[in-house]
C-alpha positions as CSV (number, residue, x, y, z in Angstrom):
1,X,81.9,80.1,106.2
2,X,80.6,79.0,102.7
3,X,77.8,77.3,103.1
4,X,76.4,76.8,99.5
5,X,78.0,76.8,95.8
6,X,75.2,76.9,93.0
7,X,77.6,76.5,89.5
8,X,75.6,76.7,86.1
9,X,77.7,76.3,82.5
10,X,81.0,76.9,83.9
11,X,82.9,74.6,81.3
12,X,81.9,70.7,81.7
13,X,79.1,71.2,84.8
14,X,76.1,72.1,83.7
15,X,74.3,72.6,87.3
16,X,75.4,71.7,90.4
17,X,74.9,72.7,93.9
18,X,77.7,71.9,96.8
19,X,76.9,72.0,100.4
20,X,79.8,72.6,102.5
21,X,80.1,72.2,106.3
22,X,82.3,73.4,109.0
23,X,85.6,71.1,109.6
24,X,87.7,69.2,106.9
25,X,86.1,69.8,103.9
26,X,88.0,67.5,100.9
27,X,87.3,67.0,97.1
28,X,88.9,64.5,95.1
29,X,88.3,62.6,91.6
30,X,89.9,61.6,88.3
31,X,92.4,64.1,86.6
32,X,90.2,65.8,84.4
33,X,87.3,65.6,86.2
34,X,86.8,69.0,86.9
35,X,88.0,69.9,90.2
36,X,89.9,72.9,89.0
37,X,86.3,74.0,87.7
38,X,85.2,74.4,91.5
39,X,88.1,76.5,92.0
40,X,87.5,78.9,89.5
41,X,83.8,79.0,90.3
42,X,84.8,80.3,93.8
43,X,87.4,82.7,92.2
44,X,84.5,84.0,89.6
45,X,82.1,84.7,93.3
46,X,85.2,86.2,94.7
47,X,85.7,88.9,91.8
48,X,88.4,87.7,90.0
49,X,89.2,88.3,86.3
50,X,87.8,85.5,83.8
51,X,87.5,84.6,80.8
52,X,84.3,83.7,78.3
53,X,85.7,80.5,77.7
54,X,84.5,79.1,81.3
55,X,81.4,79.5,79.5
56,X,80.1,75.8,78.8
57,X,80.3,75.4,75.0
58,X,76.8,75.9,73.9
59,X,75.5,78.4,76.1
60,X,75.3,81.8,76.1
61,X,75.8,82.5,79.4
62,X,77.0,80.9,83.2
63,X,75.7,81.7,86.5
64,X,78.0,81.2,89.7
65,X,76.0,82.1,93.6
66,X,77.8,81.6,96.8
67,X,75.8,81.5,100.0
68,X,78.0,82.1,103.6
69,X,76.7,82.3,107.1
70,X,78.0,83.1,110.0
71,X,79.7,85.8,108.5
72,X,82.2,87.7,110.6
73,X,82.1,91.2,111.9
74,X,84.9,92.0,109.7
75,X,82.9,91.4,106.6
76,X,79.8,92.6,108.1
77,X,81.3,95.9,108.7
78,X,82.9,95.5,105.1
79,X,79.5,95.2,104.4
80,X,78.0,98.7,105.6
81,X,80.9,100.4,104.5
82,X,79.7,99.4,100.9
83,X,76.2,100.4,101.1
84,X,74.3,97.0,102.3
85,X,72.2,95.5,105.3
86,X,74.7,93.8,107.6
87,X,72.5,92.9,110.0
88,X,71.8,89.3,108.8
89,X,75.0,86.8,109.3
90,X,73.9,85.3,106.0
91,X,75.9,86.9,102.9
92,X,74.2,85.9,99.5
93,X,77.1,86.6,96.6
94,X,75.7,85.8,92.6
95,X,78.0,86.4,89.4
96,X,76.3,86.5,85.9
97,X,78.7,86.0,83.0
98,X,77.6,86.4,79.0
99,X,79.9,85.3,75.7
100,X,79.3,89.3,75.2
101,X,81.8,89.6,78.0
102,X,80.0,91.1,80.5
103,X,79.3,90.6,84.1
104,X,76.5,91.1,86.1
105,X,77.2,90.8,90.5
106,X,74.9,90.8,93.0
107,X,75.4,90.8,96.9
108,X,72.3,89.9,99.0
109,X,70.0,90.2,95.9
110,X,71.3,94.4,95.2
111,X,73.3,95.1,92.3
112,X,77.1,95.2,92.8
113,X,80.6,95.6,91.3
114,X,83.3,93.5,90.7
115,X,85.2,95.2,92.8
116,X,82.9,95.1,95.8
117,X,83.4,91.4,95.5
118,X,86.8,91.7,95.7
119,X,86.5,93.6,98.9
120,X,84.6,91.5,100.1
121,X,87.0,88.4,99.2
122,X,89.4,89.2,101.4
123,X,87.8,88.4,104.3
124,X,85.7,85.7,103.1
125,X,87.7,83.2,101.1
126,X,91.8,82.8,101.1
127,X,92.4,80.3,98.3
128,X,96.0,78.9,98.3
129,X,96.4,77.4,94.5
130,X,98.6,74.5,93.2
131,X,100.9,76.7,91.8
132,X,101.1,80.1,94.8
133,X,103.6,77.8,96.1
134,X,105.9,79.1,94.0
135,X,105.6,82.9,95.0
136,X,108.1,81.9,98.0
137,X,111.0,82.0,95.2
138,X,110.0,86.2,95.1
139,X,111.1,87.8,98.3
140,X,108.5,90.8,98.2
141,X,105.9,88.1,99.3
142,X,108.0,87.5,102.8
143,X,107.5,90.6,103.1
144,X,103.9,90.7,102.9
145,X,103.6,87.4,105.3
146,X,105.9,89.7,108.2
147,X,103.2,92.6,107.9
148,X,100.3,90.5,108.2
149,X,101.9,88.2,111.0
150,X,102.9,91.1,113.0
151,X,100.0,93.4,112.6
152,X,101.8,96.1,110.7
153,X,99.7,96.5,107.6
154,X,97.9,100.0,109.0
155,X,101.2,101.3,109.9
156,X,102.5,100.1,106.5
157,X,99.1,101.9,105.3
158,X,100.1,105.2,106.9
159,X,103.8,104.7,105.5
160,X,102.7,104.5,102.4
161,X,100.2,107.3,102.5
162,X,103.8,109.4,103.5
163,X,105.7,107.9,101.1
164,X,103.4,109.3,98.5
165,X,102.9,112.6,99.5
166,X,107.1,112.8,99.5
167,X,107.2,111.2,96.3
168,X,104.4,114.0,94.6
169,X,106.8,116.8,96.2
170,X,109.9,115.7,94.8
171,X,108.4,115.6,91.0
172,X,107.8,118.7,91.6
173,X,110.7,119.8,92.8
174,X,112.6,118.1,89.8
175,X,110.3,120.2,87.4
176,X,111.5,123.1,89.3
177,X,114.9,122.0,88.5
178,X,114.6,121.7,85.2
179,X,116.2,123.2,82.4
180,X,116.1,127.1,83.0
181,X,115.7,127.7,79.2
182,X,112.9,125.8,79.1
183,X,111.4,128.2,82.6
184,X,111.8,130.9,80.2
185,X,110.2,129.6,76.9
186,X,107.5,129.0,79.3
187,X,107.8,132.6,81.2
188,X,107.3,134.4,77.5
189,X,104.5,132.3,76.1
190,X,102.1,132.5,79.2
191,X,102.9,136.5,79.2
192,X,101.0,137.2,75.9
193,X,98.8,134.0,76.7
194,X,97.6,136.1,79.5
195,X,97.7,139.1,78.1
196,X,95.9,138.2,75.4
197,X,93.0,137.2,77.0
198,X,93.1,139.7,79.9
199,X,92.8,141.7,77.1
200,X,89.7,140.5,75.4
201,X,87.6,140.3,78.6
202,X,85.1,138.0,78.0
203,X,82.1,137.9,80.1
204,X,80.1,134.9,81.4
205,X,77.1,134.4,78.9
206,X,79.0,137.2,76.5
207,X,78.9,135.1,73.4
208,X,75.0,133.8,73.5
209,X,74.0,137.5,74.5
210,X,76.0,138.7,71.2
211,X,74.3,135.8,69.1
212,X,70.7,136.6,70.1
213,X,71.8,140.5,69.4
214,X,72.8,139.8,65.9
215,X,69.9,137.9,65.0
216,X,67.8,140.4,66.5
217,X,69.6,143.0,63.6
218,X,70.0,140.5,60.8
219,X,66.4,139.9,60.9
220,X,65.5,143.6,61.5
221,X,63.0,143.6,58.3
222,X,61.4,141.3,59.2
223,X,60.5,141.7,63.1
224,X,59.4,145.1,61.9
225,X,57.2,143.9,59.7
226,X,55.7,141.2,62.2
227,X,55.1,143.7,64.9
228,X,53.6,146.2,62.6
229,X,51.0,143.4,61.0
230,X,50.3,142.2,64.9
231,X,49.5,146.2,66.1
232,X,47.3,146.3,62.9
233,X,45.5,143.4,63.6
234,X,44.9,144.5,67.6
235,X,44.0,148.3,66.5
236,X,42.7,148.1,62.9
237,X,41.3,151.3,60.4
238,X,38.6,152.6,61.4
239,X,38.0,151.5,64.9
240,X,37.5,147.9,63.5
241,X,40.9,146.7,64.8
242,X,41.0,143.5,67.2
243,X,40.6,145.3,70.4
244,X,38.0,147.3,69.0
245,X,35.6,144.7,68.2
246,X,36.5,142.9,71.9
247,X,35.2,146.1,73.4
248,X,31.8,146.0,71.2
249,X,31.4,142.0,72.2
250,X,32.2,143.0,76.2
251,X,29.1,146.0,75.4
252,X,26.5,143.9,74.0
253,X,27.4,140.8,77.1
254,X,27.1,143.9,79.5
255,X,23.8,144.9,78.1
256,X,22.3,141.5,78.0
257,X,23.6,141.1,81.8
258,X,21.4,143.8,82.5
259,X,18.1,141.3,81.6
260,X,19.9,138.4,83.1
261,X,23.1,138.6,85.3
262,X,23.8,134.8,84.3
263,X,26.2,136.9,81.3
264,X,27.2,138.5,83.8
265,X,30.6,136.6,84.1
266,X,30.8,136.7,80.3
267,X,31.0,140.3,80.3
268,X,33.6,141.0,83.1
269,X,35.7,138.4,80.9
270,X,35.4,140.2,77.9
271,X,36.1,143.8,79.4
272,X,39.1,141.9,80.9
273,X,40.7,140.8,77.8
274,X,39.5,144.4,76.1
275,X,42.0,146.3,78.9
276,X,44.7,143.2,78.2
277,X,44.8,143.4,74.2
278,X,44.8,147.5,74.6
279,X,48.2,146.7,76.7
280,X,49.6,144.7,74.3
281,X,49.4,147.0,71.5
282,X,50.8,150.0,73.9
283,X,54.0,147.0,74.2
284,X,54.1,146.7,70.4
285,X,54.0,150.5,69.9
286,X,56.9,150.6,72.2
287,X,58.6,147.9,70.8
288,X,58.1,149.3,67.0
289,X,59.5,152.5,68.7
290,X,62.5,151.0,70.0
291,X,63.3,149.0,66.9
292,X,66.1,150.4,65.1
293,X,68.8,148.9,62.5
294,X,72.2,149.7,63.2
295,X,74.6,148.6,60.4
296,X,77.8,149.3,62.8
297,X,76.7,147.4,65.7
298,X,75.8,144.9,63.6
299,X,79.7,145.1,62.4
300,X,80.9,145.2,65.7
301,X,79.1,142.4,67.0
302,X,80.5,140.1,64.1
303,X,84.0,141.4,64.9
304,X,83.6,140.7,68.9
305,X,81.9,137.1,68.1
306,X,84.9,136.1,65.5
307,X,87.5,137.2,68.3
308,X,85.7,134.9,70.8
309,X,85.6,132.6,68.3
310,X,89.5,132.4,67.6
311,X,90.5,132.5,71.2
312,X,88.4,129.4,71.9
313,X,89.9,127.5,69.0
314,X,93.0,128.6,70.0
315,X,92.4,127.4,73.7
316,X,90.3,124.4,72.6
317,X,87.7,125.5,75.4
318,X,83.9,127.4,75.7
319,X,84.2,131.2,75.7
320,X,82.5,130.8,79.3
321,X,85.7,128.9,80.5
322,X,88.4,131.4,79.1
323,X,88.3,133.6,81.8
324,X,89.3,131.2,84.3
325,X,91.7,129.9,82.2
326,X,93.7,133.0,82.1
327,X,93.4,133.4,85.8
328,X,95.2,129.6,85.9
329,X,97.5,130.6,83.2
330,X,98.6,133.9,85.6
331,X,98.9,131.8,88.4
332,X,101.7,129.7,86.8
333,X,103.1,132.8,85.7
334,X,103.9,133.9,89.4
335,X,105.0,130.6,90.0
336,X,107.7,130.6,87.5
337,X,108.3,134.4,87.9
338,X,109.0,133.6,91.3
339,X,110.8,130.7,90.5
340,X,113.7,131.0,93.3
341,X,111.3,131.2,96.4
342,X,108.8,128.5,95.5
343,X,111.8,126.5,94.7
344,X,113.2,126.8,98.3
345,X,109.9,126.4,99.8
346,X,109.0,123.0,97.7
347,X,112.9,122.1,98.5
348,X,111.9,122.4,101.9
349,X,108.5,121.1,102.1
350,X,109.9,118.2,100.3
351,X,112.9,117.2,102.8
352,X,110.1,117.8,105.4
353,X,107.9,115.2,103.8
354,X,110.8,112.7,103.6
355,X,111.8,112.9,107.1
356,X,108.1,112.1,107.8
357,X,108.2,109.2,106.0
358,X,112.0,107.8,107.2
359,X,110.3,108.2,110.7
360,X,107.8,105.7,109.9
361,X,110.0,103.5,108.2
362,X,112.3,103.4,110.8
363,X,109.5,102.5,113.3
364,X,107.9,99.6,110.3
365,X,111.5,98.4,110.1
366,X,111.7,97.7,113.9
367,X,108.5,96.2,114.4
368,X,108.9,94.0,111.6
369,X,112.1,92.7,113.2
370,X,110.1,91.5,116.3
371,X,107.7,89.9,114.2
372,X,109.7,88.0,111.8
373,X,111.9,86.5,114.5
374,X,108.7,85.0,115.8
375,X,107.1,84.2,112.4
376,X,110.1,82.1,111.1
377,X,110.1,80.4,114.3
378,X,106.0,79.5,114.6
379,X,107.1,78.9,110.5
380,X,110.1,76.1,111.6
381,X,107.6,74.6,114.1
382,X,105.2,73.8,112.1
383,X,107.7,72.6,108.7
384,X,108.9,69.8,111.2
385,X,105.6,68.7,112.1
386,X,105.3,68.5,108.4
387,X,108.5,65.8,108.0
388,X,110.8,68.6,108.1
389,X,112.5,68.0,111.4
390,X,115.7,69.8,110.4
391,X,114.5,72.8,108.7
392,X,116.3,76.3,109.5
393,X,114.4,79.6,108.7
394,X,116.1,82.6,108.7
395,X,114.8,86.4,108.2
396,X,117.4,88.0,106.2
397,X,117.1,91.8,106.5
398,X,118.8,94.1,104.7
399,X,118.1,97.7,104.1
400,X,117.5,99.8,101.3
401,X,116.9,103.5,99.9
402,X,113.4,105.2,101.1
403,X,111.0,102.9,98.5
404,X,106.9,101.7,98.6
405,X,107.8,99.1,101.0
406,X,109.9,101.3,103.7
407,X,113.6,101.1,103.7
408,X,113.2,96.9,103.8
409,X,114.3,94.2,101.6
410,X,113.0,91.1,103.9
411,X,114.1,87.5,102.3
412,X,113.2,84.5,104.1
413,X,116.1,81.7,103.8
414,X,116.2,78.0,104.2
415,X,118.1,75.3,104.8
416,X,116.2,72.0,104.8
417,X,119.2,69.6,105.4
418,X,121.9,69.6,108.7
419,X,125.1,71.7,107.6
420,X,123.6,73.6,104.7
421,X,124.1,77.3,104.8
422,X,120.4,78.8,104.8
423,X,119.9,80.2,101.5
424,X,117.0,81.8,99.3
425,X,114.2,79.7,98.9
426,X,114.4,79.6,94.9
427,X,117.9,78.0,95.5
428,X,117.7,75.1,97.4
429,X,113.3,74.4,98.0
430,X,111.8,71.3,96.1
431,X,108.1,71.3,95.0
432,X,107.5,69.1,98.4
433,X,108.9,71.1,100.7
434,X,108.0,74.4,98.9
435,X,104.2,72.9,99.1
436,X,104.7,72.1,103.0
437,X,106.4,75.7,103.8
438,X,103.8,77.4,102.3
439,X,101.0,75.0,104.1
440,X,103.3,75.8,107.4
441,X,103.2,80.1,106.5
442,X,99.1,79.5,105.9
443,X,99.0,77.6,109.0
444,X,100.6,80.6,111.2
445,X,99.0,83.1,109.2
446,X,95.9,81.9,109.8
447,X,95.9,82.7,113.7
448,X,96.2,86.5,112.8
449,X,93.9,86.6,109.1
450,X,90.5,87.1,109.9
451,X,89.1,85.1,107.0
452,X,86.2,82.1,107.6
453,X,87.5,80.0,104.6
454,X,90.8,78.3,103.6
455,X,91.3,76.3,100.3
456,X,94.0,74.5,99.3
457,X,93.5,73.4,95.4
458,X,96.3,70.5,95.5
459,X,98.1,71.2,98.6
460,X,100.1,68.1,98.7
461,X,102.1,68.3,95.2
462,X,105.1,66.6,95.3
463,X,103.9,65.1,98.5
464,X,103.8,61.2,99.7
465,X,103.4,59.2,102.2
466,X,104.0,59.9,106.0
467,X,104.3,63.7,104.7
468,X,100.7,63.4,103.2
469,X,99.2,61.8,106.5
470,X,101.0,65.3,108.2
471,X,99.5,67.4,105.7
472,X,95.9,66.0,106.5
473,X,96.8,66.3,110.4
474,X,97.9,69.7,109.8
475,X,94.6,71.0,107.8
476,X,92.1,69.3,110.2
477,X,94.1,71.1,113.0
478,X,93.5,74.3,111.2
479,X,89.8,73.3,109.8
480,X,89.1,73.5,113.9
481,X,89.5,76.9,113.6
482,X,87.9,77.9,110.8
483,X,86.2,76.1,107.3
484,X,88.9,74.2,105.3
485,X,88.6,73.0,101.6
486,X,90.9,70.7,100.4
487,X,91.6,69.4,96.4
488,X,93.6,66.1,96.8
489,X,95.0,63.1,95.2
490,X,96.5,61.3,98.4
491,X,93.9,59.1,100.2
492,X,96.0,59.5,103.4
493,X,95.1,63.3,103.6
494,X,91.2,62.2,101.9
495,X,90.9,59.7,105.0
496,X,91.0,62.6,107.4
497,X,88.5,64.8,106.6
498,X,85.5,65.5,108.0
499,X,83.5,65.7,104.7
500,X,84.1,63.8,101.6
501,X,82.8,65.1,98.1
502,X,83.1,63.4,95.0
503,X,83.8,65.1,91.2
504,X,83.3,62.4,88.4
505,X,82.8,63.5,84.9
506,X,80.5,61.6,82.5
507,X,79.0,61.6,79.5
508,X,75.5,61.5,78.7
509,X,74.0,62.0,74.5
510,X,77.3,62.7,73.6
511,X,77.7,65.5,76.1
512,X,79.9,65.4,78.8
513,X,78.9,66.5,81.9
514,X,80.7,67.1,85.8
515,X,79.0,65.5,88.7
516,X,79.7,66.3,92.5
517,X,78.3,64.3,95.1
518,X,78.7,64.4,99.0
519,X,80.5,60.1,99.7
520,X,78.5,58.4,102.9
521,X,81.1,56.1,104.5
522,X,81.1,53.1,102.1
523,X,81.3,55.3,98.9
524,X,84.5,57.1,100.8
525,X,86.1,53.2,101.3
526,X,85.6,53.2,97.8
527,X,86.8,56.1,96.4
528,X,90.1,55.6,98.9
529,X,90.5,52.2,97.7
530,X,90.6,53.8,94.0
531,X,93.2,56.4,94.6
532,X,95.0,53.6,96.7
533,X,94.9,50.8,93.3
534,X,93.6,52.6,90.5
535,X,91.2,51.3,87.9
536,X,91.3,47.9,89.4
537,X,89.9,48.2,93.4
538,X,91.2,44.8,95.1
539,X,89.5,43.8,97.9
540,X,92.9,44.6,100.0
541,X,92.7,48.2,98.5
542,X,89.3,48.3,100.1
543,X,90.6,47.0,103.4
544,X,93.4,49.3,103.6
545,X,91.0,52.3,103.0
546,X,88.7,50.7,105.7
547,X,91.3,51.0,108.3
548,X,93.0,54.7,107.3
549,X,89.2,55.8,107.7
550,X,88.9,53.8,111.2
551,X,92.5,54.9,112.0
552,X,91.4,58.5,111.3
């Protein structure tokens, strides 16, 4: 569960740190005061997209950290899978954000990705916003409830996996099917592609061993020249030469190691580098020798180096690579020559790969018909707990050509009054009841989801009354089972909860600043008695929100 929310210059809170507990967790306050902030705190720890204007004007930068414990082994094996300790069940998430743009995560003090977090979310946190109620007018999302109510997700995993192996076989088998001209064009230009370089047989390493060649004969002048100066200097005129005079130093060492062996080791050296330099200069008279200029060589070296140079222009790739380029280039020259039989094998492979994937749709499809049965009716249950006594919810099926989803179009339909005809949700569904089917879909999901964390920013739009006191009985019903955190206006769901938390905005030097404070029982009276009578608390206001908190 989330234990701990540390916010730093995310728009009008400068600092604050929120301790949570298990249970009925609610926040209420003014409009405007900034519970939409927390919100988007937890979605910034979460991974979620945002933008540098959370940034509190001023500041350069914002800081959001996220402490959970108790984390489950879901998230712990989540965990591992990612590269961190999981042996501690206490998950330490931190988001940096700059005006620069960028974002800096960290999960149990390592560095980390946005998209780690993300991962990481989805067994963590399920946030249910003000506004997700309205993804019940898209049908695609019924869907998505079925799988995850009736535990198809890894078969609709492996479906999908099928679906696009088909799908990459059939684009292929279209291009096979594609205008025979075209084959043809293609047939003639890779034939003296390959050719061409078949032809020039270039060698790994050709082109550098070519360009330390012709420098070696470009600069023939003067390496001859060098070598003769260095065999000079080791040999000399007149036995004066550099090796020469060695051997006369290593003599007089050798004689005055006769009268005292400490030269000794002075004269072995000497006699050492004597043998060494007189090796050399046999390696430079070999190599003056050898040296030779050779104009046509030189002629054909430039003529091999500017073909190398053209063909990798022309391929816009290193002369190393266009070997294996031409062997990729003959390969899709078989291909096409043997156009007819790969066509008949991909035809087949390809009908083979659909029939894989029917197979598991077919198999999706029935299991999802079991579960949605059940789902709408745990769904109906719980929508007339919520003051929707005659609700009807019906799983409308109907299939549809091999697709992402399986051969499935799923629509859940409603009718909310006796004697309608159910009918999509978009049709008929006001805010209210759209906000208490969706509470009633999170309520039966949340049986199978194996997330700590439920929060519900504003729950109870379009909401009043008897149905408000439902919705609070509902979520502290749920919060038994795991955390719950509830943005409110309506005392009757406020009286409920287990913990109360309080989000003023003031101003202080002309800055305006978010507060959030935990409410001991008299502050709660208080702050019911406020969202009971407004600005002006009478003291029956106060007496009301005495008993709802007694009554609750």
């Amino acid at each position: 569960m989330l234990k701990t929310l540390h916010i730093e210059n995310i728009a009008v809170i400068e600092k604050t740190s929120i301790d949570f507990s298990e249970g009925l967790n609610v926040l209420t306050g003014e409009t405007g005061a900034g519970k939409s902030i927390i919100i988007d705190a937890i979605n910034a720890i979460m991974g979620q997209r945002t933008s540098r204007d959370i940034i509190r004007t001023g500041e350069s930068s914002a800081f959001v950290s996220a402490v959970f414990e108790d984390v489950n082994a879901t998230v712990r094996a989540k965990l591992e899978e990612l590269g961190f300790d999981a042996e501690d069940e206490v998950l330490i998430l931190q988001r940096s954000l700059s005006l620069s743009g960028k974002s800096a995560c960290k999960i149990n003090g390592r560095p980390a990705t946005l998209a780690m977090l993300r991962e990481l979310a989805k067994n963590l946190i399920n946030i249910h916003g003000q506004h997700e109620s309205y993804e019940l007018f898209s049908p695609e999302t019924h869907l998505g409830y079925i799988d995850s109510y009736g535990g198809t997700l890894p078969l609709r995993e492996a479906y999908a996996e099928r679906y696009r192996a088909y799908k990459v076989l059939q684009k292929k088998l279209n291009a096979a099917n594609s205008d025979e001209s075209e084959r043809l064009r293609e047939i003639d230009l890779l034939q003296f592609q390959t050719s061409e370089l078949f032809d020039a047989d270039v060698q790994p390493g050709e082109e550098e061993q070519l360009e330390t060649e012709r420098t070696s004969l470009l600069n023939f002048e003067k390496i001859s020249s060098l070598l003769n100066k260095a065999k000079m200097m080791l040999e000399g005129e007149d036995a004066d030469g550099g090796a020469e005079a060695v051997d006369v130093a290593a003599t007089a060492m050798q004689n005055a190691a006769s009268y005292s062996p400490e030269y000794e080791e002075i004269s072995n050296a000497l006699t050492d580098i004597y043998y060494n330099l007189r090796d050399v200069a046999g390696q430079i008279d070999d190599a003056i020798d050898n040296l030779e200029s050779d104009p046509q060589r030189l002629e054909e070296i430039e003529e091999r180096l500017d073909l190398l140079g053209r063909l990798t222009r022309k391929y816009n790739c290193a002369a190393d690579e266009l070997p294996a380029l031409a062997e990729r280039m003959q390969t899709r020259l078989e291909e096409l020559l043997n156009f007819d039989k790969n066509r008949d094998d991909l035809k087949e492979a390809c009908e083979s790969a659909m029939e894989d994937a029917l197979a598991l749709a077919a198999e999706l499809r029935e299991k999802r018909r079991q579960a949605a049965e059940t789902f709408a009716r745990n769904v109906k249950t719980e929508m007339s707990f919520l003051n929707m006594p005659n609700v009807e919810l019906i799983p409308h099926f109907e299939e549809t050509a091999l697709c992402a989803d399986g051969i499935d179009k799923v629509e859940l339909l409603i009718s909310a009054n006796p004697g309608e005809t159910p009918r999509p949700v978009a049709k008929i569904a006001s805010g209210g009841e759209l906000s208490r089917m969706m509470l009633a879909i999170k309520t039966v999901l949340a049986a199978t989801d194996d997330v700590d964390t439920l929060i519900f920013d504003e729950v109870d739009t379009g909401i009043s009354g008897s149905a408000s006191e439902k919705v609070g009985l509902k979520l502290r019903e749920v919060s038994k089972d795991c955390q719950v955190l509830c943005v409110t206006h309506q005392a009757q769901l406020a009286a409920l909860a287990d913990y109360h938390y309080l989000i003023e905005k003031r101003v202080k030097e002309g800055r305006t600043f978010t507060v959030v404070s935990p409410l001991d029982h008299a502050a709660r009276v208080r702050e019911l008695a406020r969202i009971i009578g407004g600005v002006n608390i009478t003291d029956a206001a106060l007496s009301h929100a005495e008993d709802m908190l007694r009554n609750a």
